[in-house]
MIDREN-957103 format. One record per residue (C-alpha): x, y, z. Coordinates in Angstrom, 2 decimals. Example, Ala and Ser with C-alpha at 12.3 -4.5 7.8 and 13.67 -1.06 7.14 Angstrom:
px | py | pz
12.30 | -4.50 | 7.80
13.67 | -1.06 | 7.14
This chain:
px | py | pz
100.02 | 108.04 | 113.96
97.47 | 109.97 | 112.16
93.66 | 108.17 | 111.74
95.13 | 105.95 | 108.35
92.43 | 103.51 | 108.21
89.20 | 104.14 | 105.67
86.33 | 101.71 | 105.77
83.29 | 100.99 | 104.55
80.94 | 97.44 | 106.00
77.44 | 97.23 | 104.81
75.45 | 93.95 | 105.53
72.92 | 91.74 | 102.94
71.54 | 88.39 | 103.46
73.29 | 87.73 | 106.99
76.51 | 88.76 | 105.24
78.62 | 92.04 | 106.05
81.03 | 93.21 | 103.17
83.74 | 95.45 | 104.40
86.51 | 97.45 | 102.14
89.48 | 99.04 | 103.98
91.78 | 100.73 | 102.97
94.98 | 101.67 | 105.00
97.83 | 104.59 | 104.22
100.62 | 103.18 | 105.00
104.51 | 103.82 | 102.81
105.20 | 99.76 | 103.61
108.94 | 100.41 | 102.76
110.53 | 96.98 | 101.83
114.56 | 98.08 | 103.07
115.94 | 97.24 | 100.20
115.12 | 100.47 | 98.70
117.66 | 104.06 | 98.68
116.56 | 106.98 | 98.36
117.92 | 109.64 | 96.13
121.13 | 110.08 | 97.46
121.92 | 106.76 | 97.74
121.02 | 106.10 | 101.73
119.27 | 102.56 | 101.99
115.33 | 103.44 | 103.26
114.68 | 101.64 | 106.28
111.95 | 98.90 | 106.39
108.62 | 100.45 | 107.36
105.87 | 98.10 | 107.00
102.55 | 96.60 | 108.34
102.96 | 93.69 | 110.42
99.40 | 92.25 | 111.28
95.84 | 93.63 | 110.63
92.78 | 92.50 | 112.57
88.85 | 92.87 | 112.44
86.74 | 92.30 | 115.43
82.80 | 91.88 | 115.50
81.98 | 92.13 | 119.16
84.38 | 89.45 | 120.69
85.27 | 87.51 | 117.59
88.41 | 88.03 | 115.66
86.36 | 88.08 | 111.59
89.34 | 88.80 | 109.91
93.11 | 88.50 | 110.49
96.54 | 88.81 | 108.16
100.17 | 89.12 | 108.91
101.77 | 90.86 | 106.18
105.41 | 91.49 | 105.54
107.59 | 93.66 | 102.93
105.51 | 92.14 | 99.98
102.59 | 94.22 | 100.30
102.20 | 97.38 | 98.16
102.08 | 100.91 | 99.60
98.94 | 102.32 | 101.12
97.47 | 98.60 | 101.20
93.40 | 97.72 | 100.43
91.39 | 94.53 | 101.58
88.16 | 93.24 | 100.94
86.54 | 90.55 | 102.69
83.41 | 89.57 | 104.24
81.97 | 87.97 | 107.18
78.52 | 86.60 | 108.95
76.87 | 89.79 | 110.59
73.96 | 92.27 | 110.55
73.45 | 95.62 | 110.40
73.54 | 97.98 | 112.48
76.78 | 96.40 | 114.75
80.06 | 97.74 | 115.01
83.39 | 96.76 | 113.46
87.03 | 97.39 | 114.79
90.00 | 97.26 | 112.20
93.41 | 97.76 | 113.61
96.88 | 97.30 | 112.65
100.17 | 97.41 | 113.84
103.40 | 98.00 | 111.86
107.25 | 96.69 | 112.08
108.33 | 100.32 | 113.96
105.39 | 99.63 | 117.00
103.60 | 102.26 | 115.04
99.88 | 101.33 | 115.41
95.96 | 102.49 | 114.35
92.36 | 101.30 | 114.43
89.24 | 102.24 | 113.54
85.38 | 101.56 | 114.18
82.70 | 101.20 | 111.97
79.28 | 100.93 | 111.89
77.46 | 98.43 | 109.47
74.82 | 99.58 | 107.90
């Protein structure tokens, strides 16, 4: 899949703040398109941030969650380290991305 993931971390007072946003249709099933065909279910699974070696963030998500989903949360860090966000959807579909705090 296509780079999906969009993030920003920035660090203050021993603190990093990181917004994410992911594209992602997260198709429930229980929709039908315009002809009347049920959509299949299409959605994120689990999402995961790691600092170095330690998981800082980590969700399981189901067909609840909107389309093109956005977190915020933060975590103890400085600048100038790197970030990895990744998820992984109900199809095996899956993307990450790094980031730099600054």
């Amino acid at each position: 899949m296509a780079k999906t993931i969009r993030s920003k971390a920035k660090a203050k007072n021993g603190m990093v703040d990181v917004k994410v946003l992911m594209k992602h249709p997260m198709e429930t099933g229980l929709r039908k398109d315009k002809d009347g065909n049920q959509i299949p279910p299409h959605f994120i699974q689990s999402v995961t941030a790691t600092a170095g070696d330690a998981v800082v963030f980590s969700a399981e998500f189901n067909t609840s969650v909107s389309k093109d989903p956005y977190l915020a949360f933060a975590y103890a860090g400085e600048k100038g380290s790197a970030l990895t966000i990744a998820w992984s959807d109900n199809t095996g579909a899956t993307d990450s991305a790094d980031v730099k705090v600054k």
